[in-house]
Structures are given as C-alpha cells and as structure tokens.
C-alpha positions in Angstrom: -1.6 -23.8 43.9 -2.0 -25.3 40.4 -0.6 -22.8 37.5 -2.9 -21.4 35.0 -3.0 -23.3 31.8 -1.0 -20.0 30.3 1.5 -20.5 33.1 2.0 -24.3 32.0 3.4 -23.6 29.0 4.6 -20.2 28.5 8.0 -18.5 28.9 7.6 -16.3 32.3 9.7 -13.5 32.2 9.5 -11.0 35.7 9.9 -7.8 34.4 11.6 -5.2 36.9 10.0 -3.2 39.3 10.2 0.3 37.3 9.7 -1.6 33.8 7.6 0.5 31.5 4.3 -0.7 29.4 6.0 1.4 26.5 9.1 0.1 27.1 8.5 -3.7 27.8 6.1 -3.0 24.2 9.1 -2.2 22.0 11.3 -5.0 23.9 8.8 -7.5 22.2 8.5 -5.5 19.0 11.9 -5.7 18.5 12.1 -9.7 19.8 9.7 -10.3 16.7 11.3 -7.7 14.4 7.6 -5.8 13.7 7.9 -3.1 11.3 3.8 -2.9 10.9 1.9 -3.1 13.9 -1.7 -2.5 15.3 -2.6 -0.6 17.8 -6.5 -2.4 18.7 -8.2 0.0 20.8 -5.6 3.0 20.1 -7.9 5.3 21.8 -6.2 8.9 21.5 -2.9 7.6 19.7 -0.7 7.8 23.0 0.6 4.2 22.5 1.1 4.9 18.7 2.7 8.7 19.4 5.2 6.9 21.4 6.2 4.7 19.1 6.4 6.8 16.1 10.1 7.7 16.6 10.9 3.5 16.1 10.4 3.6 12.5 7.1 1.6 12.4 4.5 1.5 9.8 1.4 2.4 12.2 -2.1 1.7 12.5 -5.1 1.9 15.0 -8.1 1.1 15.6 -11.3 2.0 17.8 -14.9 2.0 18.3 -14.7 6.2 19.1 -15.1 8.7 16.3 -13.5 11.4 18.9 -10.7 9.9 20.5 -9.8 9.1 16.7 -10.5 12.7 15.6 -8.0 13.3 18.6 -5.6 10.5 17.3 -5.0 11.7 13.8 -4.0 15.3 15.1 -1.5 13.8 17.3 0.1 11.1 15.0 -0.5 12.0 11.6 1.8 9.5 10.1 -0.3 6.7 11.4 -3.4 5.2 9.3 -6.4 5.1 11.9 -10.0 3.2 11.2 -13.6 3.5 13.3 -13.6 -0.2 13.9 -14.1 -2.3 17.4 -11.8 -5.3 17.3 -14.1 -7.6 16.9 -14.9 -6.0 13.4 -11.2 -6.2 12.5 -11.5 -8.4 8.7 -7.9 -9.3 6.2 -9.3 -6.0 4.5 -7.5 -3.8 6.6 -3.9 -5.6 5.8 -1.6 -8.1 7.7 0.9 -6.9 10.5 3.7 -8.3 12.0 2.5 -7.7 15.4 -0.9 -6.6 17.0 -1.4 -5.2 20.1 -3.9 -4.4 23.0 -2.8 -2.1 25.9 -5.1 -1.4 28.3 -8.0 -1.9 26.0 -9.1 -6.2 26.0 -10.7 -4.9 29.4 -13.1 -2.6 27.9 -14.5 -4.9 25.0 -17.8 -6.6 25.9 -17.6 -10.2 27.5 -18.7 -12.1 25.5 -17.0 -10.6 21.9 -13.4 -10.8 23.9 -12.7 -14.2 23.0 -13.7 -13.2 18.8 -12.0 -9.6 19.1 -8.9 -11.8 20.6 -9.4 -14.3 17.6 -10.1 -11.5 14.9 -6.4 -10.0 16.2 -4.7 -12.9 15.5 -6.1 -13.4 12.2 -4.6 -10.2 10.3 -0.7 -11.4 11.3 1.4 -12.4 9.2 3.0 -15.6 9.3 5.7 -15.3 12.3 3.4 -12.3 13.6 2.6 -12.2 17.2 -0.3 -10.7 19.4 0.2 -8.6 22.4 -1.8 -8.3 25.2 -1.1 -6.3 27.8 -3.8 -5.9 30.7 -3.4 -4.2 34.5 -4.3 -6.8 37.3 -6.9 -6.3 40.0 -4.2 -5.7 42.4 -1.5 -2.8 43.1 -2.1 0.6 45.1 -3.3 2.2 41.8 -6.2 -0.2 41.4 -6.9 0.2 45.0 -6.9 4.0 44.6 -9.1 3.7 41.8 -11.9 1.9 43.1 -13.8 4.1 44.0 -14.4 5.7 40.2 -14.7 2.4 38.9 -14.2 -0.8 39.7 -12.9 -3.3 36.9 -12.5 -6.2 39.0 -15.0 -8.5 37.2 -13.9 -6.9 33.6 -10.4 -7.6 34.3 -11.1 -11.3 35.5 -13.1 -11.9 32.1 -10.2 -10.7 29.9 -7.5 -13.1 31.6 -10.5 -15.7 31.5 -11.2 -15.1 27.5 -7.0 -15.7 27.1 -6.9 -18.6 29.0 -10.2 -20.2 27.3 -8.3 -20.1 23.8 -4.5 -21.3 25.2 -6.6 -24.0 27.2 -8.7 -25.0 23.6 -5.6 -24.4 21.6 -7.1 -21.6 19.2 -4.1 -19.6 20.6 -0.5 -20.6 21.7 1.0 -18.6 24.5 5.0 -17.8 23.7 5.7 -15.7 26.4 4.0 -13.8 30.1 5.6 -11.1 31.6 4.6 -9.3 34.5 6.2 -5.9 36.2 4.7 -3.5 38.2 4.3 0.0 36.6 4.9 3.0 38.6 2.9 6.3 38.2 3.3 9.1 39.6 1.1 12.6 40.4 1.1 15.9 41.9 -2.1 15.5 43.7 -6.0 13.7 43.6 -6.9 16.1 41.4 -4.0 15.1 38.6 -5.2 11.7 39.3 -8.6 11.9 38.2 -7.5 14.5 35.3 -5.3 11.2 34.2 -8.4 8.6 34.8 -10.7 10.9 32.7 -8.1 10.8 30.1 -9.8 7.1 29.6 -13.0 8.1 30.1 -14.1 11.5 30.9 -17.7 10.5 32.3 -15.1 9.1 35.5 -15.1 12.9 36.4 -18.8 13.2 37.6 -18.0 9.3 39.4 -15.1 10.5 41.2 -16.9 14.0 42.2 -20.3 12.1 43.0 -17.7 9.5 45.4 -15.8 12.0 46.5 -15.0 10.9 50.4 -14.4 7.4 49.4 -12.1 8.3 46.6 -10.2 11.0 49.1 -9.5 8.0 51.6 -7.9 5.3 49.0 -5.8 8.1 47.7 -4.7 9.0 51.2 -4.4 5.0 52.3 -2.4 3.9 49.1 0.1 6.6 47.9 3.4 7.0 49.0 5.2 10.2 48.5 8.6 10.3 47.0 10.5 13.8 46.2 6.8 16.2 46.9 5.1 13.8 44.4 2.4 10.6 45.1 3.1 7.3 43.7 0.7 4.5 42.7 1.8 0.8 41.3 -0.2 -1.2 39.3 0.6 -4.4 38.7 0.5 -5.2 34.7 0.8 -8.0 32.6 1.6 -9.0 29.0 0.5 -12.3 27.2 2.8 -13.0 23.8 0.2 -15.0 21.8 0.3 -16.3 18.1 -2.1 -18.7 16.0 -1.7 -22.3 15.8 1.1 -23.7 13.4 -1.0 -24.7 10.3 -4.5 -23.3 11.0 -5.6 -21.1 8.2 -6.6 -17.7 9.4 
C-alpha cells in the first residue's frame, strides 16, 4: 500500500495505547511553546477548561450561541466568539497555535478545506495548527453506529488535509495516532456522553434502540465492573507555507 501524501512527508509519531487527546494536546503545545491558542469549534469549553490550569491565554470559537452560553460559565477566563471557522478573519488576533478536536468533522464539506485555511491564517509566525480527528475504526465508533454514523464525514475531513499537504497550501510537521480509551458505567452513560455532542442523538439512540443494545454488548469489554470502548484518534501538526502571506 502506497502512503498518503501526509504520510510521505510527515514525522509519524505512535502514540501509546492509553495516550490522552488532552494529554497528547499539551505535549504539542508545549513542543511549539503556545502561550495563546484557539480552540475552533470549542463547543462547551471542555478542551479549554482543561487547559486552563497551563497558563494559556484562551480563546474559542463556535457556530452555537448555547454551547457558548455554557462555555463562558465554565471557563470564564477564556475570551469566547459566535463564529464557524470558516468565518475566522486577523480581526480576532494571531495565536501561537490553533486547534480542532473533534470538531473538523462536523463542518460542512465543502467549507473544510477554507475553515482549515482560515485556521492557519491567524498564526503567528512559527504557529502551528492542530487537528485532531477520531477514525472510522475502534470499538467506540462501532458502538456508536447506530446513533450516527460519521463514516463519510470523517473520510472528507482526512480528504480536505490531504488536498492542501498534496497542493502545498499546508505543510504537514508531524501525525500521531494512539488509541483513546473511554470508559462507562453502562448504555445509558454512553448515550448521556454522546448527547453531550449533540443532544438530538438521544431521540436516535431511543428510536434505534435494539441495534444500539447489540454494538454495545458486541464491542465493550469490561474491566474492574466498568465497560470500555477505544477509538482510534489521530492528530495532524500543520503550519503555512514558508513565505506565503497569510
């Protein structure tokens, strides 16, 4: 199999089995020495209340008015802004790093590859974009089928990357992949978690009840009285071409 055109030139780093998307986030913060970073589809502020205690200057950023109604209550030390990525414009500031988590996914096809673009443009010089995505694969996303399906969604993101590595609009430093363990006292802490995302999933996973009762019983395994799901994640490192004005 030939590598992806992010796989011929980037540095791949295997993250360990138990790795943590917070944790493996403030490894590469620190690798680029961020003091201001953005969160791009911040969503509640979970990402941004964890990093709070790392001495950060912190902003977000998402197309909800409640989730950041929700956000500001929970981090008020962050600056937060009712903007889709896409939207993002130098007005807001430059950062040292931006980041997606979870979120490139969940931007419409065809504006990832200008949300993606947009990102890059507000670093600073030496700044670096994060992006770090779950993969169609893993007992989690197997489990979760059944509420919703992000196959083709996922797909699209990894194909909007690749598009601008491949046409050089973005140079890949750095993929690292681990799988990200998770677990829960039950199906019904499960979906409580999944709803966290998007609540409408509740009515989806009542409405598929039977199908979404047999992944959870084929993919968890149960370790000290709780269930565990994996999901495979990944992180592109990405910055802007040397000497292209953003």
């Amino acid at each position: 199999m030939q590598p992806s055109p992010a796989e011929a030139v980037a540095t791949i780093s295997e993250g360990r089995t138990n790795d943590d998307t917070i944790a493996v986030l403030r490894a590469a913060l620190r690798q680029i020495g961020a003091r201001e970073v953005l969160d791009i589809g911040c969503g509640n502020g979970a990402i941004l209340g964890a990093l709070s205690v790392d001495g950060h200057a912190l902003t977000g950023i998402d197309s909800s008015a409640a989730a950041l109604d929700q956000a500001r209550r929970s981090v008020p030390g962050a600056r937060f802004h009712l903007l889709a990525a896409e939207q993002l414009t130098p007005a807001l500031g430059e950062f040292d790093a931006a980041f997606f988590v979870n979120s490139l996914h969940h931007v419409a096809p065809d504006r990832m590859q200008a949300a993606l673009l947009k990102a890059a443009s507000v670093l600073r010089p030496g700044g670096a974009l994060l992006v770090i995505e779950p993969l169609a694969q893993g007992s989690f996303f197997r489990a979760m089928r059944p509420v919703e399906d992000e196959s083709a969604l996922r797909a699209k993101s990894a194909a909007a990357i690749e598009a601008l590595i491949s046409a050089e609009r973005l140079v890949l430093r750095d993929l690292r992949r681990w799988n990200r363990e998770s677990r829960f006292a039950g199906l019904d802490d499960f979906i409580a978690y999944l709803a966290r995302v998007l609540p409408e999933r509740v009515e989806v996973a009542r409405r598929n009840a039977p199908l979404l009762a047999r992944a959870w019983r084929d993919n968890i395994r149960s370790v000290n009285g709780l269930a565990v799901l994996v999901q495979p994640m990944i992180c592109w490192t990405l910055t802007p071409p040397a000497g292209v004005p953003r």
